[in-house]
Gaussian input, Z-matrix of N, CA and C with variables (Angstrom, degrees):
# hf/3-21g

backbone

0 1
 N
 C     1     B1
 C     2     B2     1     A1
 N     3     B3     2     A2     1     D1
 C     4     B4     3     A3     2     D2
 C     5     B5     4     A4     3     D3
 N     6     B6     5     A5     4     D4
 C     7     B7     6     A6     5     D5
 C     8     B8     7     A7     6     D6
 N     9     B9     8     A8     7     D7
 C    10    B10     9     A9     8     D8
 C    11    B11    10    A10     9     D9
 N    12    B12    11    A11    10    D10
 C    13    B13    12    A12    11    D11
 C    14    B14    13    A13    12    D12
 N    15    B15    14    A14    13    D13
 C    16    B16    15    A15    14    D14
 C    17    B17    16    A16    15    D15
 N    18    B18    17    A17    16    D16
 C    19    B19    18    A18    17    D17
 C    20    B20    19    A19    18    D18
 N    21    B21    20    A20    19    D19
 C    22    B22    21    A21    20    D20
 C    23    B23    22    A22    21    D21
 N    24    B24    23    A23    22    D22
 C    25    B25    24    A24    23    D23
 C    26    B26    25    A25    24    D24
 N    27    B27    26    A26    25    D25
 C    28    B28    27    A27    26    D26
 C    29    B29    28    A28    27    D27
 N    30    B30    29    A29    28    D28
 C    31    B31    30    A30    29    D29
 C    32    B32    31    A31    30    D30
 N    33    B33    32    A32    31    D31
 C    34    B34    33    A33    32    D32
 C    35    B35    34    A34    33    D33
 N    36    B36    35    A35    34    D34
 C    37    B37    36    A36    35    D35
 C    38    B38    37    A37    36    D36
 N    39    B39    38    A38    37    D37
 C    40    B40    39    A39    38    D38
 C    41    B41    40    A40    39    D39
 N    42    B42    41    A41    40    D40
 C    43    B43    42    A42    41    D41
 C    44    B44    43    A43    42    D42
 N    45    B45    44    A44    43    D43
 C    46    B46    45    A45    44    D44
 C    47    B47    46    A46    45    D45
 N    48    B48    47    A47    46    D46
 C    49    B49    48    A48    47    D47
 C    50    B50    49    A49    48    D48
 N    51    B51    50    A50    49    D49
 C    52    B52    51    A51    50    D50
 C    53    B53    52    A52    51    D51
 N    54    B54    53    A53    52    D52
 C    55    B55    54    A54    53    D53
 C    56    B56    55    A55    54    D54
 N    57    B57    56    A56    55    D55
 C    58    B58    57    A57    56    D56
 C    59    B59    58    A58    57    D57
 N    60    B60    59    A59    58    D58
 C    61    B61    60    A60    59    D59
 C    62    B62    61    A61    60    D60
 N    63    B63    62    A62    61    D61
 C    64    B64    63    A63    62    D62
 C    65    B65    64    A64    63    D63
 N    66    B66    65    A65    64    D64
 C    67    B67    66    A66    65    D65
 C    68    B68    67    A67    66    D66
 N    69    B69    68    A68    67    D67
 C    70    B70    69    A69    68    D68
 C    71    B71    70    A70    69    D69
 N    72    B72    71    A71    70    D70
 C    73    B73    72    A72    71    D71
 C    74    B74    73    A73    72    D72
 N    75    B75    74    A74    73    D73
 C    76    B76    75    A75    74    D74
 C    77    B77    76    A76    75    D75
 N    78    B78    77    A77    76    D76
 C    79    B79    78    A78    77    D77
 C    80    B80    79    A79    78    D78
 N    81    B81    80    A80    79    D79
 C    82    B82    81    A81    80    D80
 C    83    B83    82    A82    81    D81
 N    84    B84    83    A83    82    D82
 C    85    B85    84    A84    83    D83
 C    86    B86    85    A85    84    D84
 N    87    B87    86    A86    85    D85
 C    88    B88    87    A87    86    D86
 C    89    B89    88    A88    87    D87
 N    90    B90    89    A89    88    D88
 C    91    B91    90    A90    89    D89
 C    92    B92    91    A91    90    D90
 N    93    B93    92    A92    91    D91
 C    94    B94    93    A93    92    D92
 C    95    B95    94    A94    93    D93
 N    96    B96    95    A95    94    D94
 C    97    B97    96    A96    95    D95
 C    98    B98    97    A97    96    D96
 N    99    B99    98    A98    97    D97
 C   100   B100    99    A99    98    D98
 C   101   B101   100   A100    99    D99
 N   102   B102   101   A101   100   D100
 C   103   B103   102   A102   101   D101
 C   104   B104   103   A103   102   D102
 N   105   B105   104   A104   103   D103
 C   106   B106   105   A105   104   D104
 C   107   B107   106   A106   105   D105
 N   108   B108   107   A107   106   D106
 C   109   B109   108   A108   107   D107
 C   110   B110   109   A109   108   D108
 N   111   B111   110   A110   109   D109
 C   112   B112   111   A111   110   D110
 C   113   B113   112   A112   111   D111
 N   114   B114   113   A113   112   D112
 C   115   B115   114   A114   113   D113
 C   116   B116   115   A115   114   D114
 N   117   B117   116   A116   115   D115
 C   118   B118   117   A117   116   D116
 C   119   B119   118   A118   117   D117
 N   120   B120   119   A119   118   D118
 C   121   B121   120   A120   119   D119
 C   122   B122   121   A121   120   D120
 N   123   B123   122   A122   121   D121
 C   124   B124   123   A123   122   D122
 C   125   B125   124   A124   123   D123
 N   126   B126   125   A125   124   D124
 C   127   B127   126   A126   125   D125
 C   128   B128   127   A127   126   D126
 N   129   B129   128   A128   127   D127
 C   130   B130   129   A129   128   D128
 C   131   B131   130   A130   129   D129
 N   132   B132   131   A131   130   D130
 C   133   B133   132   A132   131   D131
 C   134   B134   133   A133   132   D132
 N   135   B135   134   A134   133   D133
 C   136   B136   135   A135   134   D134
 C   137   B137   136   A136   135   D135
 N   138   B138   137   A137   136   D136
 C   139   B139   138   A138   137   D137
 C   140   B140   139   A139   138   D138
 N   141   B141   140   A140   139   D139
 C   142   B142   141   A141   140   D140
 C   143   B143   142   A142   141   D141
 N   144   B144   143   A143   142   D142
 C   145   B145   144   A144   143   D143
 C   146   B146   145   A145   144   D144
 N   147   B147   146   A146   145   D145
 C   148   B148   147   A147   146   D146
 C   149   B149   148   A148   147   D147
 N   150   B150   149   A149   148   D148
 C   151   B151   150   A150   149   D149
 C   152   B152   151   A151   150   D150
 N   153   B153   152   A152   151   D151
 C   154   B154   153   A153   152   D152
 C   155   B155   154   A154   153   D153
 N   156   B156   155   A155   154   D154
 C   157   B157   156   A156   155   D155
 C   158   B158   157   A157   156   D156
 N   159   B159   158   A158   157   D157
 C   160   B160   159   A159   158   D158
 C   161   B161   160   A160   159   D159
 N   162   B162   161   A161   160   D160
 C   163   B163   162   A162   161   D161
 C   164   B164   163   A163   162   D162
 N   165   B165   164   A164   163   D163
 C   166   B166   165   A165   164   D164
 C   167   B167   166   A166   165   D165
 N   168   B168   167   A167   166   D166
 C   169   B169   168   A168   167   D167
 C   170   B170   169   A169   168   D168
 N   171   B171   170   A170   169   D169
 C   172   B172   171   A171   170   D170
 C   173   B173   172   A172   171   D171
 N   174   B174   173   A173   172   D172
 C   175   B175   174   A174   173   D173
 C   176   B176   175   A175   174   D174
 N   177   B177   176   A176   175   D175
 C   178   B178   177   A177   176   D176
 C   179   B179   178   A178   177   D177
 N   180   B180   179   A179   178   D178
 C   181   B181   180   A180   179   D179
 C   182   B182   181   A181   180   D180
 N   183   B183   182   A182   181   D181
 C   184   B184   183   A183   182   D182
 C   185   B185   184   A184   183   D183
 N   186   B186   185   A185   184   D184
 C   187   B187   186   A186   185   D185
 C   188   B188   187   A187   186   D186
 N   189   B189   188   A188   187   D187
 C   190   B190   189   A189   188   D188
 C   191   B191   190   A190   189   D189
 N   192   B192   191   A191   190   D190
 C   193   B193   192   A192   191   D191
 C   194   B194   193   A193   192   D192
 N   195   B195   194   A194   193   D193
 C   196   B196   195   A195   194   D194
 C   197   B197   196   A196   195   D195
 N   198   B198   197   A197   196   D196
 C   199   B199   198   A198   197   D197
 C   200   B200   199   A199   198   D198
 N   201   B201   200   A200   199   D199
 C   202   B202   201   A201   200   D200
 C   203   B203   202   A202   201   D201
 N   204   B204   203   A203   202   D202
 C   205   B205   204   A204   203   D203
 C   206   B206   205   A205   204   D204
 N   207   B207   206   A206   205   D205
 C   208   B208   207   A207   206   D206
 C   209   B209   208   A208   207   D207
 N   210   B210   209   A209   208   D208
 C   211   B211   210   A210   209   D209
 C   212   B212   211   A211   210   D210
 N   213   B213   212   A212   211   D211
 C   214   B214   213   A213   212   D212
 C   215   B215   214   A214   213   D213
 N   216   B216   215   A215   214   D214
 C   217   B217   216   A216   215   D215
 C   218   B218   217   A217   216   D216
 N   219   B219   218   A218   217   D217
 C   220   B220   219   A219   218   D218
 C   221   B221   220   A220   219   D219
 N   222   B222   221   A221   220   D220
 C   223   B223   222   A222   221   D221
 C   224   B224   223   A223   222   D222
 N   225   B225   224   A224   223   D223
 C   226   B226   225   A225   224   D224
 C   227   B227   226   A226   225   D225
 N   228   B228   227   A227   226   D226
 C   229   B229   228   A228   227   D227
 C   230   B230   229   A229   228   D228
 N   231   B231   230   A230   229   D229
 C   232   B232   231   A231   230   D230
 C   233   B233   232   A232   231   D231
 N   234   B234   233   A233   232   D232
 C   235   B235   234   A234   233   D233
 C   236   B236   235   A235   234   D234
 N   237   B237   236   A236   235   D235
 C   238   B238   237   A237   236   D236
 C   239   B239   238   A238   237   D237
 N   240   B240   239   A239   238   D238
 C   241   B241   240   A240   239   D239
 C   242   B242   241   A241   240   D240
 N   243   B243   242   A242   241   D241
 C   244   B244   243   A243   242   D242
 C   245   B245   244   A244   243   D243
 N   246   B246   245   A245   244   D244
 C   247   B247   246   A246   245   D245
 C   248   B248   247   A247   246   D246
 N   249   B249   248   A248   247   D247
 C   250   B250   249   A249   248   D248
 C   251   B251   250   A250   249   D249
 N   252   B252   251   A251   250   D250
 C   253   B253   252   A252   251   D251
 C   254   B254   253   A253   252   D252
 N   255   B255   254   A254   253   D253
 C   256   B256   255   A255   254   D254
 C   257   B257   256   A256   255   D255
 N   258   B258   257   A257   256   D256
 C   259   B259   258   A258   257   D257
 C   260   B260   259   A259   258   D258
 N   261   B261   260   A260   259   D259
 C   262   B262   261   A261   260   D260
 C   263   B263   262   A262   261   D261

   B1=1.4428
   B2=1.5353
   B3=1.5235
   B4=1.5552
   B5=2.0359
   B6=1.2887
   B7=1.5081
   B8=1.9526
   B9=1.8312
   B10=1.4923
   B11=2.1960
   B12=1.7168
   B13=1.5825
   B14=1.3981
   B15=1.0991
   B16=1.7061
   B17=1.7347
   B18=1.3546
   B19=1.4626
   B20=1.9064
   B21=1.2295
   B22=1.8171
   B23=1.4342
   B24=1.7055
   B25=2.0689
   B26=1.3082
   B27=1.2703
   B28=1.8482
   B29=1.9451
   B30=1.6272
   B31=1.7256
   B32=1.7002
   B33=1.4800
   B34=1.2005
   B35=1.2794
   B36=1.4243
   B37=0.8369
   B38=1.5914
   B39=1.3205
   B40=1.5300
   B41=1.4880
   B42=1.2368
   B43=1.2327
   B44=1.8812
   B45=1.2265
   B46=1.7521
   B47=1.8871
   B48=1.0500
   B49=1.5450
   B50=1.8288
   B51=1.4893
   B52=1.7030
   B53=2.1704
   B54=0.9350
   B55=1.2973
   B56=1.7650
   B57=1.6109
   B58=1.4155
   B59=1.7662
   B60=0.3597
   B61=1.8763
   B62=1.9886
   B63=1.6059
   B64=1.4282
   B65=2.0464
   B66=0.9556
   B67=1.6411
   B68=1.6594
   B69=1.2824
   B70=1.4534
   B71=1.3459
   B72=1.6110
   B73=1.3654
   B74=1.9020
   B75=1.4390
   B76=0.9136
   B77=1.6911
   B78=2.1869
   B79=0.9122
   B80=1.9305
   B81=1.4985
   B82=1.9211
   B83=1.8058
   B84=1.4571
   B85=1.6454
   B86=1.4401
   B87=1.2502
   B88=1.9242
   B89=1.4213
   B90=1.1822
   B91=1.8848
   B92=1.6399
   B93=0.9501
   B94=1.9074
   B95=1.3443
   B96=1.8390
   B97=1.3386
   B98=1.6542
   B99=1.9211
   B100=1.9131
   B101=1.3642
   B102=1.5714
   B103=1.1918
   B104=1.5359
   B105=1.7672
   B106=1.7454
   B107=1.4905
   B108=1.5779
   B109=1.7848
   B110=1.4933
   B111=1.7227
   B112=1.5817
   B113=1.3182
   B114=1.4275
   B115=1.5974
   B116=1.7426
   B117=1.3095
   B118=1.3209
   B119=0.9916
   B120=1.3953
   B121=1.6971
   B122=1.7450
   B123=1.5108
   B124=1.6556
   B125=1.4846
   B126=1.5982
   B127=1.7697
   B128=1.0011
   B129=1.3130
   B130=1.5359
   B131=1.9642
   B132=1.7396
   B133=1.6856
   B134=1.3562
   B135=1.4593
   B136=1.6427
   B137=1.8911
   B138=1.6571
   B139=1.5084
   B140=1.5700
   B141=1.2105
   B142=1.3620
   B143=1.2962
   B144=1.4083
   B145=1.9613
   B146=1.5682
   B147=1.3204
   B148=1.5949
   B149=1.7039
   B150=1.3418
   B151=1.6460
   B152=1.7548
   B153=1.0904
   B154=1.6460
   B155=1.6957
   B156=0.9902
   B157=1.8769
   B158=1.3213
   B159=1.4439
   B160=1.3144
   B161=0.6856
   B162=2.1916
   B163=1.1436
   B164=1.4191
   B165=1.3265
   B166=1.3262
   B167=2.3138
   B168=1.6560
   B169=1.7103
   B170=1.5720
   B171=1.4385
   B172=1.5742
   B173=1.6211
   B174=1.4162
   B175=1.7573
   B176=1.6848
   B177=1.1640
   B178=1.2320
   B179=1.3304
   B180=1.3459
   B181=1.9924
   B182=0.8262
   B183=1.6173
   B184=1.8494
   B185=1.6037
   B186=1.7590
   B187=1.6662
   B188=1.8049
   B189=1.7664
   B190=0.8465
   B191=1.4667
   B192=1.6266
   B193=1.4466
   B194=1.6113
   B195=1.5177
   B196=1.4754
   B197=1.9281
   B198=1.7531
   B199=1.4101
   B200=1.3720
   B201=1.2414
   B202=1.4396
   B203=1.8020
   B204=1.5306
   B205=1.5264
   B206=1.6574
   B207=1.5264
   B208=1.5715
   B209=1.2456
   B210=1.3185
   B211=1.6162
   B212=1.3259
   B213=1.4037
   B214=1.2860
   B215=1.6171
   B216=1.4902
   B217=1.3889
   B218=1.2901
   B219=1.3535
   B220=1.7539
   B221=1.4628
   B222=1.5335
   B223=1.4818
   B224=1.6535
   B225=1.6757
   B226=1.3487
   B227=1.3858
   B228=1.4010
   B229=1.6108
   B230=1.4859
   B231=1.1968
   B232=1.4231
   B233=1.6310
   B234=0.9312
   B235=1.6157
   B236=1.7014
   B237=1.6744
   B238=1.2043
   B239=1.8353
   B240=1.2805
   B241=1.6476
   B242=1.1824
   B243=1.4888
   B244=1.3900
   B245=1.7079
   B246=1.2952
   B247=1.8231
   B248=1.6222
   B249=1.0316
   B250=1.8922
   B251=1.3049
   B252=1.9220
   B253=1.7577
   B254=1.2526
   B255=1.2688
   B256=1.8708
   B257=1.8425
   B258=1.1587
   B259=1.6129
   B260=0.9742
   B261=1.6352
   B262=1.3207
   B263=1.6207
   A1=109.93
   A2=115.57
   A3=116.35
   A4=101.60
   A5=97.56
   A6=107.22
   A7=100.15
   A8=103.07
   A9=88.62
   A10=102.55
   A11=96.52
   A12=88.26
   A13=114.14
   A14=111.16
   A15=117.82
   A16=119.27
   A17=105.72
   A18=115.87
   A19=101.86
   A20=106.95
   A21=110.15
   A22=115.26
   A23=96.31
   A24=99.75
   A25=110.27
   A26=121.15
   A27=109.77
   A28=79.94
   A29=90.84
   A30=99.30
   A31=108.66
   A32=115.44
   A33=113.85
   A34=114.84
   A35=140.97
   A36=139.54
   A37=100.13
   A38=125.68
   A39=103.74
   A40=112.29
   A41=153.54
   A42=140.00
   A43=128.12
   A44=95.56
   A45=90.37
   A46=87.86
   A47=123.04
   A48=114.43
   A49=115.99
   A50=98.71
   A51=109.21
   A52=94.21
   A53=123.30
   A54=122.67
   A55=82.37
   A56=116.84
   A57=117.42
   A58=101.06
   A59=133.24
   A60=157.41
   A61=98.52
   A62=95.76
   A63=87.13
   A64=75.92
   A65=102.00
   A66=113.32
   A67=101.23
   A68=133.67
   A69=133.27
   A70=139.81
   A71=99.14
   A72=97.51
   A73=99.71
   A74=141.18
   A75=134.50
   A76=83.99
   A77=120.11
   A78=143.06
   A79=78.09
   A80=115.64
   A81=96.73
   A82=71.09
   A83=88.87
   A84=100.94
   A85=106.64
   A86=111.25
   A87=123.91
   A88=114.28
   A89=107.15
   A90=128.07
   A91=93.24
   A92=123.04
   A93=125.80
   A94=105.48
   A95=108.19
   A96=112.39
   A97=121.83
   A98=75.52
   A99=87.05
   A100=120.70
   A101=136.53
   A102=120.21
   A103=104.61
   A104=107.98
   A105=103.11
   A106=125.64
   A107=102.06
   A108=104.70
   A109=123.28
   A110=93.87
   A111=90.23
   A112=133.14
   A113=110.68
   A114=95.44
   A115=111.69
   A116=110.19
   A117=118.01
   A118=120.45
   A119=121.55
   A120=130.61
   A121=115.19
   A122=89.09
   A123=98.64
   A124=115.99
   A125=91.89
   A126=99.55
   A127=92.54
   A128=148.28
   A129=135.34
   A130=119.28
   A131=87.71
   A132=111.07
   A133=109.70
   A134=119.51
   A135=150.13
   A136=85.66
   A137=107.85
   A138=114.39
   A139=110.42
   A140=114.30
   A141=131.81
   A142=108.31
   A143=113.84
   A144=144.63
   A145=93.67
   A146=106.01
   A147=110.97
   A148=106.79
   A149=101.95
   A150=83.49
   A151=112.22
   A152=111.27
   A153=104.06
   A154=99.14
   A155=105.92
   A156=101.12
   A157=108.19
   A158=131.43
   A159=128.36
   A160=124.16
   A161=114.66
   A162=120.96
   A163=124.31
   A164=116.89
   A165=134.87
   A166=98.99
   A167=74.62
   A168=95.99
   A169=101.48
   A170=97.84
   A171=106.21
   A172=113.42
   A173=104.48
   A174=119.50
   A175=106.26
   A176=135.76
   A177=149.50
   A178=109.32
   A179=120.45
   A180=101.98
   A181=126.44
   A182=84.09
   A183=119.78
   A184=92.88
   A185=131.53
   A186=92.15
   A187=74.89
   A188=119.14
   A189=124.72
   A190=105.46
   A191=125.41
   A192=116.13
   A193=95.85
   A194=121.10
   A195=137.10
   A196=94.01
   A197=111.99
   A198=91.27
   A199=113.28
   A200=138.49
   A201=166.69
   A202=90.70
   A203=103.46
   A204=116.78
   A205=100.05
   A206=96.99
   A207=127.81
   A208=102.96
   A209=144.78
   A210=158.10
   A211=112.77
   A212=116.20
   A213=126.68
   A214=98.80
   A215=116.64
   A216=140.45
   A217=96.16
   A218=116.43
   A219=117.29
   A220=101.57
   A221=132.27
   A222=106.90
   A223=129.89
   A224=103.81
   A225=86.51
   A226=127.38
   A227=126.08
   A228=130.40
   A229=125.99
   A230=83.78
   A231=88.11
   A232=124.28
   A233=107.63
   A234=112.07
   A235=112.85
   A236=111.34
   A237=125.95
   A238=122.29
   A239=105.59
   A240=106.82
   A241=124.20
   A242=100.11
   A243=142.82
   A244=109.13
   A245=101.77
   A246=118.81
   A247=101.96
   A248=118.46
   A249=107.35
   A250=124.88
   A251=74.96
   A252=95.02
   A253=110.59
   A254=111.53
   A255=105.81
   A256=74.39
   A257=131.41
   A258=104.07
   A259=117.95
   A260=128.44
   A261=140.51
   A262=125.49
   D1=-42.51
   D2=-173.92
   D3=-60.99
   D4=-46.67
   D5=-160.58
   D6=-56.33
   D7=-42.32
   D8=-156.78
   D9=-80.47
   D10=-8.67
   D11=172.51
   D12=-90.49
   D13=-10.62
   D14=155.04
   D15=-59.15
   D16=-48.75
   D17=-167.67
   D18=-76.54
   D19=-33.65
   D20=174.66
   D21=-89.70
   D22=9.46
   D23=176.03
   D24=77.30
   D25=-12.96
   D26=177.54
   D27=-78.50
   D28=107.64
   D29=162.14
   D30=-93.22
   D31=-31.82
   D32=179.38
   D33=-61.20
   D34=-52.58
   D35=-165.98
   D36=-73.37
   D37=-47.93
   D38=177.04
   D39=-58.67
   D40=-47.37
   D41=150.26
   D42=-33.15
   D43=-26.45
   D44=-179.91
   D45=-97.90
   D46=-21.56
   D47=174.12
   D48=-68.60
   D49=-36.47
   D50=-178.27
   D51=-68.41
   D52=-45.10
   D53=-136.04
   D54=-89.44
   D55=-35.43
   D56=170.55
   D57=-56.46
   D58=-70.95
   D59=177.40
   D60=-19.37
   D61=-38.02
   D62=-149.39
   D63=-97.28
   D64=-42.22
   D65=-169.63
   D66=-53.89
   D67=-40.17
   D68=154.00
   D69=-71.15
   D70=6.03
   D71=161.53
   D72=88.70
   D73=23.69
   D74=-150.43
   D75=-109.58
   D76=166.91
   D77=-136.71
   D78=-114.89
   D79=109.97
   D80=-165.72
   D81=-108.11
   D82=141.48
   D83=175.30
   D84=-120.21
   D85=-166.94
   D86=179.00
   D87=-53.48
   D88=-50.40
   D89=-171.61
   D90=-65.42
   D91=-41.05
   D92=-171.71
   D93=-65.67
   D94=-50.43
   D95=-169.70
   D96=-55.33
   D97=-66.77
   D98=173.01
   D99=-62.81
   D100=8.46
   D101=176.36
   D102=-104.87
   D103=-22.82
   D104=172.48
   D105=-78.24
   D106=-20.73
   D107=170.20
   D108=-31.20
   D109=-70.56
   D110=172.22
   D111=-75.83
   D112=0.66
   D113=168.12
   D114=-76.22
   D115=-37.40
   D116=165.92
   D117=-31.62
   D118=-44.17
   D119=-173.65
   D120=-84.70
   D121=-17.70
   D122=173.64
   D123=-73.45
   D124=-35.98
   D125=-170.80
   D126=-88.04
   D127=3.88
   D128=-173.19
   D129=36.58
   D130=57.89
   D131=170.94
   D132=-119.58
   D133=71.24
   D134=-166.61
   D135=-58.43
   D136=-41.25
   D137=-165.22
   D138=-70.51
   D139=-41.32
   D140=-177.51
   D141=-53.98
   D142=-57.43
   D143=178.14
   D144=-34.55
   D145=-65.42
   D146=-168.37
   D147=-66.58
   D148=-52.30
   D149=178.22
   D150=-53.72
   D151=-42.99
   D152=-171.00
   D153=-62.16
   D154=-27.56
   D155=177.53
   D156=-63.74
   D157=-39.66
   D158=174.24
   D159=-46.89
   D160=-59.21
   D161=175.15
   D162=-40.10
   D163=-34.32
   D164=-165.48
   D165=-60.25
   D166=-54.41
   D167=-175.31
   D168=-30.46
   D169=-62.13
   D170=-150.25
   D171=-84.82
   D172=-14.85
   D173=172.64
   D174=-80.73
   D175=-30.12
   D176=-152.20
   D177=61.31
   D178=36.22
   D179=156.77
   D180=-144.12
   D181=68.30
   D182=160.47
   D183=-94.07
   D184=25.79
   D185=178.27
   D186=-143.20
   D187=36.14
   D188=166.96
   D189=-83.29
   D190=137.89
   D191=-160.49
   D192=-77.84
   D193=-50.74
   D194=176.28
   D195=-35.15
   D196=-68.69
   D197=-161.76
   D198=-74.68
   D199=3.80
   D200=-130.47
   D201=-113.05
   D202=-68.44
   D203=-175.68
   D204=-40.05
   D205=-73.32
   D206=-160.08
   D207=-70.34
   D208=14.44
   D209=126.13
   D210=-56.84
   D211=-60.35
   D212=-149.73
   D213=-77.29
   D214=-52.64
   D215=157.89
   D216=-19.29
   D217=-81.64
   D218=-152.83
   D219=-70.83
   D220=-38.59
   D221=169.22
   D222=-64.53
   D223=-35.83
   D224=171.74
   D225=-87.62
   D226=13.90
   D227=139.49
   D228=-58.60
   D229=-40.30
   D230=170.61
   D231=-84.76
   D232=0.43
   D233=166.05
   D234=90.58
   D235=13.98
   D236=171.92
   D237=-92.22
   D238=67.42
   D239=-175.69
   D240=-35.01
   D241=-56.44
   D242=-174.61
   D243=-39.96
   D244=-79.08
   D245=160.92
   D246=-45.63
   D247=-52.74
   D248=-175.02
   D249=-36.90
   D250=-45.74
   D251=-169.81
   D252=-97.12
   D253=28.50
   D254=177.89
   D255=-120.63
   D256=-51.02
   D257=-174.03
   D258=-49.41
   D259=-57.23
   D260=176.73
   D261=-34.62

């Protein structure tokens, strides 16, 4: 659901759909992660990016290659090399 309101440009709604998701207690997997990265980078919420990176930290799928990509992606859009290259 996040990916296809991402893919038709409603970015808000895939973000108010992820945050429903997390607020009900729902199972957030790889496919959820990597499809909200780049909306993040659309809305230019650099702050948001990092919390979802945490989440990633503390779930373990930060060594998902998909959320791995779509990490690396949103820092170096965002002009963070540094972070790219510490996921990478």
């Amino acid at each position: 659901m996040i990916g296809t309101f991402a893919h038709n440009g409603f970015n808000n709604h895939a973000l108010e759909s992820f945050s429903l998701m997390i607020d009900e207690g729902w199972k957030i997997n790889s496919t959820s992660i990597s499809s909200l990265l780049p909306v993040l980078v659309e809305l230019v919420k650099f702050s948001k990016g990092r919390e979802v990176h945490g989440f990633c930290l503390r779930t373990g799928l930060e060594c998902d290659v998909f959320v791995a990509n779509a990490l690396i992606d949103m820092y170096a859009k965002s002009t963070r090399s540094a972070e790219a290259s510490a996921v990478f």
